[in-house]
Residue frames as qw, qx, qy, qz and C-alpha x, y, z in Angstrom:
[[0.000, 0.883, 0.469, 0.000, 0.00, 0.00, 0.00],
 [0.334, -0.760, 0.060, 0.554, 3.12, 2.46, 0.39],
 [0.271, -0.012, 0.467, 0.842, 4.11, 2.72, -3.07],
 [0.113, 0.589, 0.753, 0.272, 0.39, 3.19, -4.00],
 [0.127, -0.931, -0.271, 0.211, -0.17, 5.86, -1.62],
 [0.406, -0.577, 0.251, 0.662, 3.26, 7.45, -2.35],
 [0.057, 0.280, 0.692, 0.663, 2.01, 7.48, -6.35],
 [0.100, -0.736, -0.651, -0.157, -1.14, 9.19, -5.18],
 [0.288, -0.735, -0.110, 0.604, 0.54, 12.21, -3.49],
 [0.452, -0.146, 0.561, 0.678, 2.60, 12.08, -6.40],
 [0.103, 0.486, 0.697, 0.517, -0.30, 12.34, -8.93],
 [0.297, -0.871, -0.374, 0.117, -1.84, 14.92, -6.46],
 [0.270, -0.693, 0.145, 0.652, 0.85, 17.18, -6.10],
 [0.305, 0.050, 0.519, 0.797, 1.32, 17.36, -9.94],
 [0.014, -0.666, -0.479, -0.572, -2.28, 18.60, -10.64],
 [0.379, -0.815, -0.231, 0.372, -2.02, 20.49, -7.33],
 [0.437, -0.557, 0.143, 0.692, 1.22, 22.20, -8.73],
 [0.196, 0.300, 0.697, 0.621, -0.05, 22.76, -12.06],
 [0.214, -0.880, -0.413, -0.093, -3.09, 24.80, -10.29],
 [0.705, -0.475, -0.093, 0.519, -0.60, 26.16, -8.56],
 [0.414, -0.050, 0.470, 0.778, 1.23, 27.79, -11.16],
 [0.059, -0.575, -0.648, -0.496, -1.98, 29.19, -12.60],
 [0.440, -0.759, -0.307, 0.370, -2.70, 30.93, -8.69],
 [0.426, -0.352, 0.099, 0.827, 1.06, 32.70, -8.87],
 [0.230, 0.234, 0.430, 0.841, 0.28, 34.09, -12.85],
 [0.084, -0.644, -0.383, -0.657, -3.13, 35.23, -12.33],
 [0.496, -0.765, -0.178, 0.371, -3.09, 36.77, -8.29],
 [0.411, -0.157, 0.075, 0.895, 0.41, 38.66, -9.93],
 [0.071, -0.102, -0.429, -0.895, -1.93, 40.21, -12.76],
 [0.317, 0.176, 0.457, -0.812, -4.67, 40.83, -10.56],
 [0.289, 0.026, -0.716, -0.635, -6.73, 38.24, -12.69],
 [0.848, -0.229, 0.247, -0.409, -9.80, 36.08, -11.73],
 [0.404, -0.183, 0.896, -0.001, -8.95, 32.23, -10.73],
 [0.579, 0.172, 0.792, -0.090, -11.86, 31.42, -12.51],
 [0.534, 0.737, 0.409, 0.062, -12.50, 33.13, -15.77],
 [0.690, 0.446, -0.440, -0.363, -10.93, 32.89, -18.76],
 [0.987, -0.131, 0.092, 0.003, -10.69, 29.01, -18.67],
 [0.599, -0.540, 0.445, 0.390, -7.24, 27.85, -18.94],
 [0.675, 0.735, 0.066, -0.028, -5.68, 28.75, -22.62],
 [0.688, 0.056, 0.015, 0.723, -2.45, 29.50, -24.32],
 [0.213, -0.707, -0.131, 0.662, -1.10, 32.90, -23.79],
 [0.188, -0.285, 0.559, 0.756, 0.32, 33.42, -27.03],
 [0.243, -0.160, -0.701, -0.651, -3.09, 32.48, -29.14],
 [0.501, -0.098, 0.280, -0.813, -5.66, 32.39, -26.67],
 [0.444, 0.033, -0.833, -0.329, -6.37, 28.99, -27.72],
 [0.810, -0.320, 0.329, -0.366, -9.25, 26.96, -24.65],
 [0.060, 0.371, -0.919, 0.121, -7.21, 24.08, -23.71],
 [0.745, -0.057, -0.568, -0.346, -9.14, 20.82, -24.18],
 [0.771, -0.525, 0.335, -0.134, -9.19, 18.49, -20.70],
 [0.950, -0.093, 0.133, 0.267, -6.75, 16.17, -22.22],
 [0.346, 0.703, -0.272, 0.559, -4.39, 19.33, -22.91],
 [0.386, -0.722, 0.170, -0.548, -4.48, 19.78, -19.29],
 [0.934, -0.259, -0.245, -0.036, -3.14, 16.47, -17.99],
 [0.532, -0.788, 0.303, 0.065, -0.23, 16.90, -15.35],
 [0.349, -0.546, 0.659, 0.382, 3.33, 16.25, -17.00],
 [0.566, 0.153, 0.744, 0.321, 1.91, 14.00, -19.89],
 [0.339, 0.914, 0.203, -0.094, 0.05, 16.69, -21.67],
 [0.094, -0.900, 0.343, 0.253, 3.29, 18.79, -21.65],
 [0.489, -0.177, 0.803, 0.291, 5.55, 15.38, -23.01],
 [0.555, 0.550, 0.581, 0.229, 2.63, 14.00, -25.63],
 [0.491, 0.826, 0.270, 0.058, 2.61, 17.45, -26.84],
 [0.446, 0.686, -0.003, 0.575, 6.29, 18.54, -27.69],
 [0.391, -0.459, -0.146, 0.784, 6.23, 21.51, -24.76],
 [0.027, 0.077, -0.308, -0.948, 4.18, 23.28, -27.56],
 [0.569, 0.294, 0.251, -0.725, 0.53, 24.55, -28.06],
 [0.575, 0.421, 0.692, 0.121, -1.61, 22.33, -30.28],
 [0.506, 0.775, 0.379, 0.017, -2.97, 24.99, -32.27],
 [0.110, 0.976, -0.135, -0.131, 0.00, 27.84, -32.65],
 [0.926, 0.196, -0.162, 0.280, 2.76, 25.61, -31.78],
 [0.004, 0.732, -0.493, 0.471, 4.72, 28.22, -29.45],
 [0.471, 0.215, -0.732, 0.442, 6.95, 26.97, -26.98],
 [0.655, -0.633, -0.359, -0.203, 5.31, 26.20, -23.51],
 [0.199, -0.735, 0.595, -0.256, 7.81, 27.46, -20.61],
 [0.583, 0.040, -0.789, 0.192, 9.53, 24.44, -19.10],
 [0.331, -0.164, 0.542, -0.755, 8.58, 26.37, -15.77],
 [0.660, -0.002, -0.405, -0.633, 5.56, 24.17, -16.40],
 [0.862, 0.055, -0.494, -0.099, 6.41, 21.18, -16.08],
 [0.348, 0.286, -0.683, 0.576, 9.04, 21.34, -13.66],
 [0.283, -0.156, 0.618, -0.717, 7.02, 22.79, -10.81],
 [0.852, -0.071, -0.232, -0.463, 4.26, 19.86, -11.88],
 [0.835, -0.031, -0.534, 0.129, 6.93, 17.56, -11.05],
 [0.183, 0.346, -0.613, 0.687, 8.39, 18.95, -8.30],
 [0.434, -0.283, 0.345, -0.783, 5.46, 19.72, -6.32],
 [0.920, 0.079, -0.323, -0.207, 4.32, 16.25, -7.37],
 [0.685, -0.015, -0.615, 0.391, 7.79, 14.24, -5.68],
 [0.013, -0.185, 0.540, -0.821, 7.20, 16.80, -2.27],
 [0.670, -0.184, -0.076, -0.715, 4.00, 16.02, -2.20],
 [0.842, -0.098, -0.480, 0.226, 5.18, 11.91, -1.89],
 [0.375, 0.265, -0.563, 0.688, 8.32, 13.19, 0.12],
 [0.198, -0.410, 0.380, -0.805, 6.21, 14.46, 2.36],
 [0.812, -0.220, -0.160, -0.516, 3.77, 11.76, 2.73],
 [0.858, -0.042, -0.431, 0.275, 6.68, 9.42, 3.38],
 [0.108, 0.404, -0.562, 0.713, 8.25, 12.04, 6.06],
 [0.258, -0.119, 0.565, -0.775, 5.13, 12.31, 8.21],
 [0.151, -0.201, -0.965, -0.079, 2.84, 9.77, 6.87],
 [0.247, -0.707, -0.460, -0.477, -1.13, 10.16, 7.70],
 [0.361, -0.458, -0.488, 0.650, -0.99, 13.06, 10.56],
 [0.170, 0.943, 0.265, -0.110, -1.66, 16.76, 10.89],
 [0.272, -0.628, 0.419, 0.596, 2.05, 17.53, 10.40],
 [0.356, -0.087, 0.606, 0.706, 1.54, 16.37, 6.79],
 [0.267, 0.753, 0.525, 0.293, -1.56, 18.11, 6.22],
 [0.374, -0.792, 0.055, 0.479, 0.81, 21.01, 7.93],
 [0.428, -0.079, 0.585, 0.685, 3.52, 20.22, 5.03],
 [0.393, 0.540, 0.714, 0.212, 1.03, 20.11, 2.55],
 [0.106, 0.913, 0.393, -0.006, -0.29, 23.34, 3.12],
 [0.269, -0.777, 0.332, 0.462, 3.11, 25.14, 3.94],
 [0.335, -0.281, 0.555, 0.708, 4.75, 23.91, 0.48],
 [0.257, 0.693, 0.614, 0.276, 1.76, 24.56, -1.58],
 [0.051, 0.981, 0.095, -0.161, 2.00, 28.17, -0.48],
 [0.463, -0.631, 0.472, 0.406, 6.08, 28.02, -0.70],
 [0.361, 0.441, 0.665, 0.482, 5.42, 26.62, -4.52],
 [0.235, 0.866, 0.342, 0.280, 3.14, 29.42, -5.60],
 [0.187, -0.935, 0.132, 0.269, 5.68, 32.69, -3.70],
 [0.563, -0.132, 0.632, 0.516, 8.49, 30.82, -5.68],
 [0.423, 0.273, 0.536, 0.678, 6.92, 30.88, -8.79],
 [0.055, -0.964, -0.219, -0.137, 5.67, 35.00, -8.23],
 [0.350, -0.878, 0.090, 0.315, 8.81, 36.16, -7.12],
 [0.556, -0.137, 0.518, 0.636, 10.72, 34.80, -9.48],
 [0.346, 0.479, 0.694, 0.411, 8.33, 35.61, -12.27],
 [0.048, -0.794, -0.215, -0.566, 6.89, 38.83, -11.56],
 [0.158, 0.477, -0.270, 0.822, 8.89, 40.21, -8.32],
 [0.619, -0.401, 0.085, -0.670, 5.82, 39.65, -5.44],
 [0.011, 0.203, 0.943, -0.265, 5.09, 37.52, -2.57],
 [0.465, -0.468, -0.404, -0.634, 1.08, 37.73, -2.69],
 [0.097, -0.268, 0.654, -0.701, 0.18, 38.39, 0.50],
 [0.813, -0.120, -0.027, -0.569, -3.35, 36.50, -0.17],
 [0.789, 0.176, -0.568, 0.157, -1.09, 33.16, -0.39],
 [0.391, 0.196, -0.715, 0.545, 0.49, 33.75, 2.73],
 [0.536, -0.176, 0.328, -0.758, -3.10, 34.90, 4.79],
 [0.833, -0.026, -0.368, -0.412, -4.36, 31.91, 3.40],
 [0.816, -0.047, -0.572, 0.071, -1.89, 29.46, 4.48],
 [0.018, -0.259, 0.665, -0.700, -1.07, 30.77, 7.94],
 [0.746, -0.140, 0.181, -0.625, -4.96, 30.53, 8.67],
 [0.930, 0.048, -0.343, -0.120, -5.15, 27.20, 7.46],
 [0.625, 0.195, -0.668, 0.353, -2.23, 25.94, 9.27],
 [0.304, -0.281, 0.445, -0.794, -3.45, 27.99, 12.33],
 [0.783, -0.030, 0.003, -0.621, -6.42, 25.86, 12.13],
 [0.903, 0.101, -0.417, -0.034, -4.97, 22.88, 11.94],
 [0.312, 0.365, -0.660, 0.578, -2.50, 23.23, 14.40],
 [0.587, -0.233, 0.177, -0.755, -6.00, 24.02, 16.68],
 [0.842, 0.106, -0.276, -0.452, -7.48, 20.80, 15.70],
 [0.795, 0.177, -0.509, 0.279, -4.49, 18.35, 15.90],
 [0.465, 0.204, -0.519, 0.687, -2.12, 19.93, 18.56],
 [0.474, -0.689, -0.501, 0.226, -4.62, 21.99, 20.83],
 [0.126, -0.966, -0.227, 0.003, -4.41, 25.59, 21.98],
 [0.522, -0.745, 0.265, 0.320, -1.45, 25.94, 24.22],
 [0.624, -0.177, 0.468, 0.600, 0.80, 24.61, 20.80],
 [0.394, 0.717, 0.407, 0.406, -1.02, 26.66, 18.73],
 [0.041, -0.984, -0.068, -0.157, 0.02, 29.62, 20.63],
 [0.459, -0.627, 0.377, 0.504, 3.65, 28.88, 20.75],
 [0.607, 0.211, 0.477, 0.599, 3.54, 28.50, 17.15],
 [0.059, 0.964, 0.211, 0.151, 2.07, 32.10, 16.85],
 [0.287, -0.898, 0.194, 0.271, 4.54, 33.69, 19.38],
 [0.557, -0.334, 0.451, 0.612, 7.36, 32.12, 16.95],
 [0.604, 0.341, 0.484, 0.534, 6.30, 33.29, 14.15],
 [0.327, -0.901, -0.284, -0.004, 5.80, 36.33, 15.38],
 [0.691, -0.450, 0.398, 0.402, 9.52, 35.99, 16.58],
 [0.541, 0.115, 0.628, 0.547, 10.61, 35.26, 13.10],
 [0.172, 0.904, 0.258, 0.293, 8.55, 38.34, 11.54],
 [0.422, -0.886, 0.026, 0.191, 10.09, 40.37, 14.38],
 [0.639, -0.478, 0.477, 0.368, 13.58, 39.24, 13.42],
 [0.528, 0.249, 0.460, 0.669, 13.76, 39.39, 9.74],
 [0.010, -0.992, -0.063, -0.105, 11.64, 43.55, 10.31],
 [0.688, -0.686, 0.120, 0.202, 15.01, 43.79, 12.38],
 [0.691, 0.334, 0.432, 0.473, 17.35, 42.50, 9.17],
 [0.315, 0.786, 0.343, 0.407, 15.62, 44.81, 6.99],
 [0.304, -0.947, -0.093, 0.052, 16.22, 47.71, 9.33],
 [0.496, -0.632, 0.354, 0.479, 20.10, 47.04, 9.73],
 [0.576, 0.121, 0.568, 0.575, 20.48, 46.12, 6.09],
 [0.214, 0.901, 0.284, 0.249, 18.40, 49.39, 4.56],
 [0.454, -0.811, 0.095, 0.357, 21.12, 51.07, 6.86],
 [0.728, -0.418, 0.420, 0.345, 23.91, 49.89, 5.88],
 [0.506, 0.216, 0.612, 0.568, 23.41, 49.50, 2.23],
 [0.163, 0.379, 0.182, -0.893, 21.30, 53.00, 2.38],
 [0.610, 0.095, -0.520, -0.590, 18.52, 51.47, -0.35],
 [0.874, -0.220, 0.189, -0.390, 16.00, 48.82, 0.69],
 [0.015, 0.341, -0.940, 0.005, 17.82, 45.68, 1.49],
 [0.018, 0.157, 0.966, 0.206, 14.58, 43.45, 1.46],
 [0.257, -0.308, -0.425, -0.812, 11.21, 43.24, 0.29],
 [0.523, -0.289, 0.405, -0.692, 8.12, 43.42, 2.58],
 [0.854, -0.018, -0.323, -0.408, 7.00, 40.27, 0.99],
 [0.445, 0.388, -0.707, 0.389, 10.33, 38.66, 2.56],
 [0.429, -0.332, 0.378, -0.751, 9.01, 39.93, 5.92],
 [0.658, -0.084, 0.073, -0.744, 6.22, 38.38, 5.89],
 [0.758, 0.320, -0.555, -0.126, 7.18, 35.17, 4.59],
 [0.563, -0.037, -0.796, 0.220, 9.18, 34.24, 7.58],
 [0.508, -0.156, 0.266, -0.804, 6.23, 34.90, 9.49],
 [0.877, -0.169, 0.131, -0.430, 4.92, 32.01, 8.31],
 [0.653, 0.269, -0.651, 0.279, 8.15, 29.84, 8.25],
 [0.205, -0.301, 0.545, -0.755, 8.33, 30.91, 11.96],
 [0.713, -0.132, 0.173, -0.666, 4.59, 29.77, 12.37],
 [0.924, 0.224, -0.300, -0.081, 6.00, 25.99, 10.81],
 [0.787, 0.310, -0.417, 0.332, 9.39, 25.32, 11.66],
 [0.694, -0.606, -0.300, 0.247, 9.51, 27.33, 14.60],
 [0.023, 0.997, -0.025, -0.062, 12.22, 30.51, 15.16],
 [0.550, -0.496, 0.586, 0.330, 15.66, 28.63, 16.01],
 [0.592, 0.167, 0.673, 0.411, 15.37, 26.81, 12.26],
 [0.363, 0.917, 0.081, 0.145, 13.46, 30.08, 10.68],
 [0.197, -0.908, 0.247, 0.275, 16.78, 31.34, 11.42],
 [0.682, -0.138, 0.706, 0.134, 18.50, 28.60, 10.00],
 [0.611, 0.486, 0.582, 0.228, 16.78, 29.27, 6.92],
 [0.157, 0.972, 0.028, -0.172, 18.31, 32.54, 6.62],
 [0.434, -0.476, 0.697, 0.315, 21.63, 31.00, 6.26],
 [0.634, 0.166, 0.753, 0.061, 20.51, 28.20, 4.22],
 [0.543, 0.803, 0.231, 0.085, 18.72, 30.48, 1.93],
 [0.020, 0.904, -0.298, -0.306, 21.90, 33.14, 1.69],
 [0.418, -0.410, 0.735, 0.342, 24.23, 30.20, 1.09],
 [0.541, 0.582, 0.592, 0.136, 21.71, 28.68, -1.79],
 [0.159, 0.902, 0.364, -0.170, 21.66, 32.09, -3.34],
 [0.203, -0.832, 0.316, 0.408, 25.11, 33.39, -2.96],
 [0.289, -0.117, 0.675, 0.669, 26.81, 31.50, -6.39],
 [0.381, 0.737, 0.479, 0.286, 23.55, 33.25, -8.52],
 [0.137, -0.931, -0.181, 0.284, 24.44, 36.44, -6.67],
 [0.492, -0.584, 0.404, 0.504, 28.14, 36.01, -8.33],
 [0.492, 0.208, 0.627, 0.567, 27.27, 35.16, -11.37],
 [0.318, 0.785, 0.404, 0.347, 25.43, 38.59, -11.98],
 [0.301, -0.919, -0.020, 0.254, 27.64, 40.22, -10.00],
 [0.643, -0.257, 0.575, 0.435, 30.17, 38.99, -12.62],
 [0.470, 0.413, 0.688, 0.367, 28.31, 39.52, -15.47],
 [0.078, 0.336, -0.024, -0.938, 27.43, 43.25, -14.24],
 [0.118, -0.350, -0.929, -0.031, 24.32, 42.56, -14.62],
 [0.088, -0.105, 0.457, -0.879, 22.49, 44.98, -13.02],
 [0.616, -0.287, -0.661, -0.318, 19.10, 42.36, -12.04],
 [0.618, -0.375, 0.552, -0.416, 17.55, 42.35, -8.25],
 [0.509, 0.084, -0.857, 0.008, 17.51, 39.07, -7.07],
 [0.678, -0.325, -0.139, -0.645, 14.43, 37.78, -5.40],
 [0.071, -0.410, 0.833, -0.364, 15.04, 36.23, -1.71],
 [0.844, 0.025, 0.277, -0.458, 11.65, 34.65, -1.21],
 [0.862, 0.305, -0.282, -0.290, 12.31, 31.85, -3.64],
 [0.292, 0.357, -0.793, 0.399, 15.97, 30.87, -1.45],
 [0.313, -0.222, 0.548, -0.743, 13.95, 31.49, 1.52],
 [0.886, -0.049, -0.039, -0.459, 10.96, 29.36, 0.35],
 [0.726, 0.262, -0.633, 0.058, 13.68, 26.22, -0.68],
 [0.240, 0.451, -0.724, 0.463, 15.77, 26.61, 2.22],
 [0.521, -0.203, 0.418, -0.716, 12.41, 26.32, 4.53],
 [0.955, 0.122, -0.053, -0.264, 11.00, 23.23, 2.69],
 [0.747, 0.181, -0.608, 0.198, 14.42, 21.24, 2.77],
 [0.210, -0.334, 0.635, -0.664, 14.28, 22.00, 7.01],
 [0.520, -0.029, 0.576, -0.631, 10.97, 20.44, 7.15],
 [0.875, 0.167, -0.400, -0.214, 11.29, 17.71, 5.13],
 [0.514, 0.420, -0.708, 0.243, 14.35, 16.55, 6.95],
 [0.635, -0.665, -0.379, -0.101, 13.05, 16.80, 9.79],
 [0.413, 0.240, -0.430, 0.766, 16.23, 18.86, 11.21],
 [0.486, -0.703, -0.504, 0.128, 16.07, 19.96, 14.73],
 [0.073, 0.930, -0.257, 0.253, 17.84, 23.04, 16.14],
 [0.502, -0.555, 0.654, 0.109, 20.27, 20.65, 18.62],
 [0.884, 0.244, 0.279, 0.285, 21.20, 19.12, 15.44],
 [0.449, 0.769, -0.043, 0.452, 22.45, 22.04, 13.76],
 [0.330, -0.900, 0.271, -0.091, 23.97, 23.08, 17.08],
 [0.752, -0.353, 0.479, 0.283, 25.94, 19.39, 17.55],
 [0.748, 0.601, 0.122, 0.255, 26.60, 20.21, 13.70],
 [0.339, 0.857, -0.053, 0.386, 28.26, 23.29, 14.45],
 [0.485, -0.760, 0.395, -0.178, 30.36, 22.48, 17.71],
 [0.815, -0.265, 0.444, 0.261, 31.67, 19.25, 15.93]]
């Protein structure tokens, strides 16, 4: 029954991450979710249900519209398959519990601020109200009051502490050193992983980040670079692994 279920996340997270992708574009461009049906950008073509099939659609057809034949991003596909093997990964971390309807919700929102920051510069702050509530609510359910309200005060914490960042870095560099969306973000990493590891992920994400930062700092370039998308990775490979904070401590003392 474990491969079966672990193919069902699988198949779930791809048409989850495929919606997904469809959230980021039309929340950036202040669109509706639900109208115009799903189409090609480039010809407006309506996409048939069997255009629409997670990862095979995108294979059978090329990576190119039926009718125009332009090129379909790969961004597609990828974040079909990604969110599609986290979606397993995660079922095999925490198996049926509320921590993986916890996951669930926390990389579904970490998927969609990824692909918006990269793509168009924004965290959507409707993505991150959503999934705090929701995980609030579940944390309510499963874990009971008293844990729901240390996970508040850390994320809380973890807002508090990256406002704090911003503040010394806008100094320093005299021009905004991060965006609000950033903020806000490890508000709800805080509200998941807790404040010792949101911190963790400020490392995690700088180090992840710091050989793109060279290459355009090489190229002279002159491109921001969008933290949310380091920050989102660096948070989802904490809480898959299940890392603790006295790990990373006995990491760093041996």
């Amino acid at each position: 029954m474990e491969t079966y279920y672990l193919i069902f996340f699988f198949i779930l997270g791809s048409a989850m991450g495929s919606f997904y992708h469809v959230v980021a574009t039309r929340l950036s461009n202040n669109e509706s979710l639900v109208k115009p049906g799903s189409h090609c950008h480039y010809c407006n073509h309506k996409l048939k249900w069997y255009e629409l099939i997670p990862l095979i659609s995108y294979i059978i057809q090329g990576g190119k519209c039926r009718k125009c034949h332009k090129h379909i991003p790969l961004s597609y596909f990828l974040i079909e398959l990604i969110t599609g093997i986290l979606f397993a990964v995660c079922y095999h971390v925490f198996d049926f519990s509320g921590e993986l309807l916890i996951a669930l919700v926390y990389i579904s929102g970490m998927i969609i601020v990824i692909i918006s920051d990269i793509e168009y510069m924004i965290i959507l702050d409707e993505v991150l109200i959503f999934a705090s509530v929701a995980i609030t609510i579940i944390y309510i359910f499963f874990f009971g009051i008293n844990t729901t309200l240390s996970h508040l005060f850390n994320a809380v914490a973890a807002f508090g502490l990256m406002y704090l960042i911003k503040i010394i870095g806008d100094f320093m560099f005299q021009k905004e050193s991060l965006g609000g969306g950033d903020i806000k973000l490890m508000f709800l990493s805080g509200l998941v992983i807790g404040l010792p590891l949101s911190v963790c992920t400020i490392f995690l994400a700088t180090f992840i980040a710091f050989p793109i930062a060279i290459y355009i700092l090489l190229s002279k370039k002159d491109n921001m670079i969008p933290f949310g998308p380091f920050l989102s990775m660096a948070s989802v490979i904490i809480l898959i692994s299940k890392i603790n904070i006295q790990d990373v401590l006995d990491f760093l003392v041996k």
